[in-house]
N, C-alpha and C positions, 0 to 999 in steps of 0.2 A: 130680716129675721122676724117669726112669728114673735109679739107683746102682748100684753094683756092691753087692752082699752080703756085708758083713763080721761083719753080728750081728746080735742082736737091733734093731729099730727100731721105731718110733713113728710115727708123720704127721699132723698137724693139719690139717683144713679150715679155709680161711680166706677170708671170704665180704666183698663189699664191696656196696651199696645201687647195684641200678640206677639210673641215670641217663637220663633222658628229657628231651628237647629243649622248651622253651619259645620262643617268637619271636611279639613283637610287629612288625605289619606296618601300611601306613598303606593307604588306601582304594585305591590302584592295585598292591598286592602287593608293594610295596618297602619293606624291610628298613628298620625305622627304630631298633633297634638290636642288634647282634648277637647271636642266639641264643646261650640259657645250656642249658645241661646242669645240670640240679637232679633230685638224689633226689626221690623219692614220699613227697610228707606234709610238703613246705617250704613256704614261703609264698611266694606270688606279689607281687612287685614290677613295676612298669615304673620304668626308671631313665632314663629318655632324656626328652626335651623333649617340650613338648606336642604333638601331631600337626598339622598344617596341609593344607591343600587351597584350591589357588590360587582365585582369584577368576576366574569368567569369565564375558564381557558380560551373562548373565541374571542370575545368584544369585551371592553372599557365604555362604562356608561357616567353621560354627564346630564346636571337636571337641564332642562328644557325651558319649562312652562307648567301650567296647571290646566287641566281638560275639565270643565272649560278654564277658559283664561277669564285671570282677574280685570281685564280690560272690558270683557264681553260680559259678567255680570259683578259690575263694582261695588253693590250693591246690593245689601237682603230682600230677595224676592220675595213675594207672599208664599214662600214655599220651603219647605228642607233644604237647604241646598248641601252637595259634596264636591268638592274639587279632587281630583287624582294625578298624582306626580309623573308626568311626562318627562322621558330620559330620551336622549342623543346615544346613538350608539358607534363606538369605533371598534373598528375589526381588531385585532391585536395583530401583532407583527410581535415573530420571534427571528431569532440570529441562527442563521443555517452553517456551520462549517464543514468545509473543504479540504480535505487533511490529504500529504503524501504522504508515504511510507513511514517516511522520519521526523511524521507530525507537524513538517512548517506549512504553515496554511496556506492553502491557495488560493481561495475566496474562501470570505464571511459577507454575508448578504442578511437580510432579513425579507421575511416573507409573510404573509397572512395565512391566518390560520384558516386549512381546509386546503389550500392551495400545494401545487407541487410543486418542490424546489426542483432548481436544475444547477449542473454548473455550467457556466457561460462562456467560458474562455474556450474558444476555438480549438485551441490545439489542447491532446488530453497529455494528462500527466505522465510523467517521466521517471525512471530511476535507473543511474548509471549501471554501464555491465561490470560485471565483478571480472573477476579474471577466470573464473569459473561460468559464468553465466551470465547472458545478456536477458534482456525485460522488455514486456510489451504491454502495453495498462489492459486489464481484462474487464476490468467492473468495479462499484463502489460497495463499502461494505459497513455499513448493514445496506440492505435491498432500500432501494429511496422510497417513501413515503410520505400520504399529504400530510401537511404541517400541522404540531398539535402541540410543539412546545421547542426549547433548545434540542438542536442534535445536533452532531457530528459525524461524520462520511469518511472514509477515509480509505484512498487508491488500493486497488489490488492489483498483481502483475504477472503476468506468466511468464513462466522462466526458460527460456530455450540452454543447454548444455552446450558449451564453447568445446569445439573438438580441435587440436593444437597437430599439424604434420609432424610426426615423428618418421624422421628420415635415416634410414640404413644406405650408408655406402662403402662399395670394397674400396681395398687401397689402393687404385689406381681411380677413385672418382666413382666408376659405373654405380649406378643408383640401383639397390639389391632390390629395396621395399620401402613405402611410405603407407605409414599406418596413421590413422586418424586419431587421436585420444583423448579422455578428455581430461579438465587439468587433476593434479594431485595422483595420478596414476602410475604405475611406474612401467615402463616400457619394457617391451619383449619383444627379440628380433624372432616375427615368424618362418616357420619352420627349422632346419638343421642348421649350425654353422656352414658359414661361407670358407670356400676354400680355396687356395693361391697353387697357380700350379709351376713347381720348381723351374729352375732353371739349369744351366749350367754350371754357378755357381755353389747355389744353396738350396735346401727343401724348408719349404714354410708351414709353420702346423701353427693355426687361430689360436688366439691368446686373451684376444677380448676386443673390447669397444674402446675409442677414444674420442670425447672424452668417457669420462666415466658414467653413466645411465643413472639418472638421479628422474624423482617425481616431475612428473610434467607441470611445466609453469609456462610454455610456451614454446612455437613451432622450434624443432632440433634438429641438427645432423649428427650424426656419432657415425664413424670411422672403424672399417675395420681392420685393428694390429694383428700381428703374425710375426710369430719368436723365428729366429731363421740358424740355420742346422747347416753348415758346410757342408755340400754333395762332397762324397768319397765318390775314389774310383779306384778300380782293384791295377795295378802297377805289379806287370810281371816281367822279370829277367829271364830270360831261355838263354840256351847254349846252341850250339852253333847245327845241332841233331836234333833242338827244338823240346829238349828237357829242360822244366824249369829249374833254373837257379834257386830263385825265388819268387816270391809273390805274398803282396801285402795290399791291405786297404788305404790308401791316403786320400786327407781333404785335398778338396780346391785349393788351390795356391802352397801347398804345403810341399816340402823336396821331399820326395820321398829316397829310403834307405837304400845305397848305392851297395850290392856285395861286393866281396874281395873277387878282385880280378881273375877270373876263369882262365885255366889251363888246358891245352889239347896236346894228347900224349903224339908226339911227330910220327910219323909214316917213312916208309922207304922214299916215298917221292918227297 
C-alpha cells in the first residue's frame, strides 16, 4: 500500500495458493452440489448424494462414474475442473398378456420396450363349440403392437353355424326329406303332407309327426302318423231278377244288415 515516508522500511510479499473451482454436475448440467474453490494439489471429493436420472417409459438408469473419473484426476488441477454423472442404462421390460375369450391367461411374458411381443405357444387358442356354433381362433385383439408399457391381447374366434339333420320319414321307414338346420330352429317338413295310400282294410288321412317337432337341439327323426278310417264297401242284396233288395255302406270287418227273407210268387211249373 502507498504511506507517506517517514524512514527507513521494509515490505514483505505475501503470497496465498490459487484457487480453482471444482463442480460436480448430473447428466442434464444441473448442479448437484455446490461448487468448491480448492487450491492445486488437494484431493478431490464428491460430498453430495448419489446422482439419479429419472426413469422413462424405455430404460431404467443407474449412476456409473464421473466423466472424467475421480481415479483419472484425484486431484485439483491448475485448472476448473467439472465432473458429469455418467448413468448405466437398462431397457425396461413390461408384462405382455395372453388372454382367451374367458380371460384365463395363456401366456404372460415380459418384453422390452420397442420390441414385438408374439405369443409362443405352438398351437393357437381354442374355444369349445357351443351347441349352436363351433370356433376357429381368427386373430388377437387389439392389433399387436411394439411395446411401450403393460397390455393385454385377448383371442378372437370365428364362428361357423352347426347345421343338425332334421329327418322326415313315412310310416313305413322310407326317408321323405332330410333337411339341414341349424340349432334353436324349429322344423318344417318341406313341401305338402305325405300321404298313405289305403288299403283293403282302412283309408289313412296324415295327422302329424311323431314325435312331436320341437326347436332343434340336435340331428332328428320324426315319424309320420296317419288317423286310419275303416274302408266301407257298398253290400247289395238282389232278388232272384236281379232287383235289389237292399243295399247299404258297411266298414271292413263289420256284418252288415241281413233283410227279411225274399218271397217268389210260384208259377205253374
Amino acid at each position: 500500500r502507498v504511506i507517506d515516508i517517514t524512514g527507513d522500511a521494509h515490505y514483505i510479499a505475501t503470497f496465498a495458493p490459487k484457487l480453482y473451482e471444482i463442480s460436480f454436475k448430473n447428466w442434464d448440467g444441473e448442479l448437484l452440489f455446490p461448487a468448491e474453490k480448492l487450491p492445486y494439489g488437494s484431493a478431490i471429493t464428491y460430498k453430495g448424494s448419489v446422482p439419479t436420472k429419472p426413469k422413462t417409459a424405455s430404460h431404467t438408469y443407474t449412476f456409473r462414474e464421473w466423466n472424467p473419473t475421480l481415479n483419472s484426476v484425484p486431484t485439483v488441477p491448475a485448472h476448473d475442473q467439472s465432473f458429469t454423472a455418467v448413468f448405466d442404462s437398462i431397457l425396461n421390460e413390461y408384462t405382455i398378456y395372453y388372454k382367451n375369450y374367458d380371460g384365463t391367461i395363456l401366456q404372460s411374458k415380459k418384453f422390452g420396450y420397442g420390441k414385438m411381443p408374439a405369443y409362443e405357444n405352438l398351437n393357437p387358442p381354442t374355444k369349445p363349440a357351443s351347441k349352436s356354433h363351433t370356433y376357429t381362433f381368427k386373430c388377437w385383439s387389439p392389433t399387436e403392437v411394439a411395446v411401450t408399457g403393460e397390455a393385454t391381447y385377448v383371442a378372437q374366434f370365428d364362428s361357423t353355424e352347426i347345421l343338425y339333420d332334421i329327418t322326415f320319414k313315412d310310416w313305413n321307414g322310407t326317408v321323405l326329406a332330410t333337411v339341414p338346420m341349424p340349432y334353436g330352429e324349429e322344423p318344417e317338413y318341406p313341401g305338402t303332407n305325405p300321404t298313405r295310400t289305403q288299403d283293403h282294410q282302412n283309408v289313412y288321412t296324415f295327422s302329424g309327426w311323431t314325435p312331436e317337432i320341437t326347436s332343434v337341439t340336435g340331428n332328428a327323426t320324426y315319424t309320420a302318423v296317419y288317423s286310419t278310417t275303416p274302408r266301407k264297401y257298398q253290400i247289395i242284396f238282389k232278388d232272384y231278377d236281379g232287383s235289389i233288395i237292399s243295399k247299404d255302406s258297411v266298414a271292413y270287418g263289420t256284418m252288415p244288415t241281413i233283410p227279411t227273407d225274399p218271397e217268389r210268387i210260384p208259377t205253374t211249373e
